[in-house]
N, C-alpha and C positions, 0 to 999 in steps of 0.2 A: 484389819482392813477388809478381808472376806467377808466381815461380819456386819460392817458399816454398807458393804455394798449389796447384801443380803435385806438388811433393811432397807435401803432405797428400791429397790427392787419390789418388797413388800409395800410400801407406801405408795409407790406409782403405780401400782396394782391397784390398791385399793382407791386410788383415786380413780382411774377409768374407769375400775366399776360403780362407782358413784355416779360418773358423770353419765355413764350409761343407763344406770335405774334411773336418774332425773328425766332423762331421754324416755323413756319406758313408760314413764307415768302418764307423758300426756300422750293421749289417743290421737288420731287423726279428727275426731269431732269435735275436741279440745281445741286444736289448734286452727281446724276450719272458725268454731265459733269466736275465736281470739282475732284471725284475721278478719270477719265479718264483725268486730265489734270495733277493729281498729278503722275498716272503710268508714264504717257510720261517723266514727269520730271525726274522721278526715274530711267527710261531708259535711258536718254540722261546723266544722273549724275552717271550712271554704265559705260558707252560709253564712253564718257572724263575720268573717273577713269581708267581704260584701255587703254586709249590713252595715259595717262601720263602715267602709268607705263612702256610701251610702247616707248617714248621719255627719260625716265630716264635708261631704258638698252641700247638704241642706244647711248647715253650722254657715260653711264659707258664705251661700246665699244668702242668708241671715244679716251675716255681718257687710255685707254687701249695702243690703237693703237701710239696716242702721245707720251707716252712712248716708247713703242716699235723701233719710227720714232728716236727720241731723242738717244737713244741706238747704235739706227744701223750707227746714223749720227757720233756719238762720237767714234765708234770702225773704222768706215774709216778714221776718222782722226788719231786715234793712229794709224793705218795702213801706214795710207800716211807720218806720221811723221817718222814711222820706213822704210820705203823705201827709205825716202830721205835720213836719217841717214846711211844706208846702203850703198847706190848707191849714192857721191855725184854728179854725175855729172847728176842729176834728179832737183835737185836745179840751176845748172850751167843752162841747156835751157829750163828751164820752162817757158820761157819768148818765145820761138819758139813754142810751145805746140798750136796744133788748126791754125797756122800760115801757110797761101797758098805758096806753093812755098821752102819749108821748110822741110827738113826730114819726120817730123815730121806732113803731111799734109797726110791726109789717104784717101780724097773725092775723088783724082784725080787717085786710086786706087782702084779695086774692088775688095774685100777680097775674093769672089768664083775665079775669073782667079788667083790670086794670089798666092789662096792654090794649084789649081790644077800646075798651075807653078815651084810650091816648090818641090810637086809631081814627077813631069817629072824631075826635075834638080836631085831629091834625086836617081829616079830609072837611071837616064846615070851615075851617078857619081855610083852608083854600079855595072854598066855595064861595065864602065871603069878600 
């Protein structure tokens, strides 16, 4: 029994002093540069925390806008459905629509001469 507690004695000996050389090894510049390596990290892991939240409100706005896009795209089409309902002959040359040479061809037209044109033709014809 004296002898069981002799060796524990011995083992928790040498365990302190282990625990103590481990202690021993690192310097105070070791453990300055270890805490100066944990701030940086701690900076850089605030920096990216921020950056993501950052990309997840630009994401939200996005999908915001997607909507928005979707919406506005689907009320021109109820729009354009109800014109052509309206107006058939918007169906009849839609096929002319963008077509050079063609009523319905605006390029070879400049819409400033044009108005001012309308302009002048409005003011003789109430001159007239």
């Amino acid at each position: 029994m004296k002898l069981e507690i002799e060796e524990l004695k011995k083992m928790i000996n040498d365990g302190l002093n282990q625990i103590t050389t481990d202690d021993d090894c690192k310097t105070d510049g070791d453990l300055n540069k270890e805490n100066k390596e944990i701030r940086n990290k701690n900076i850089r892991k605030e920096k990216l925390s921020k950056h993501i939240l950052e990309l997840e409100l630009d994401l939200k706005k996005k999908e915001n806008e997607k909507v928005k896009v979707r919406a506005d795209n689907s009320d021109g089409y109820n729009k354009i459905k109800a014109l052509e309902e309206k107006y058939p002959w918007i169906e009849e040359d839609k096929g002319h629509f963008g077509v050079k040479n063609t009523r319905y061809d605006f390029t070879k037209e400049d819409p400033n001469v044009a108005f001012k044109k309308l302009n002048s033709l409005i003011r003789w014809y109430a001159f007239v």
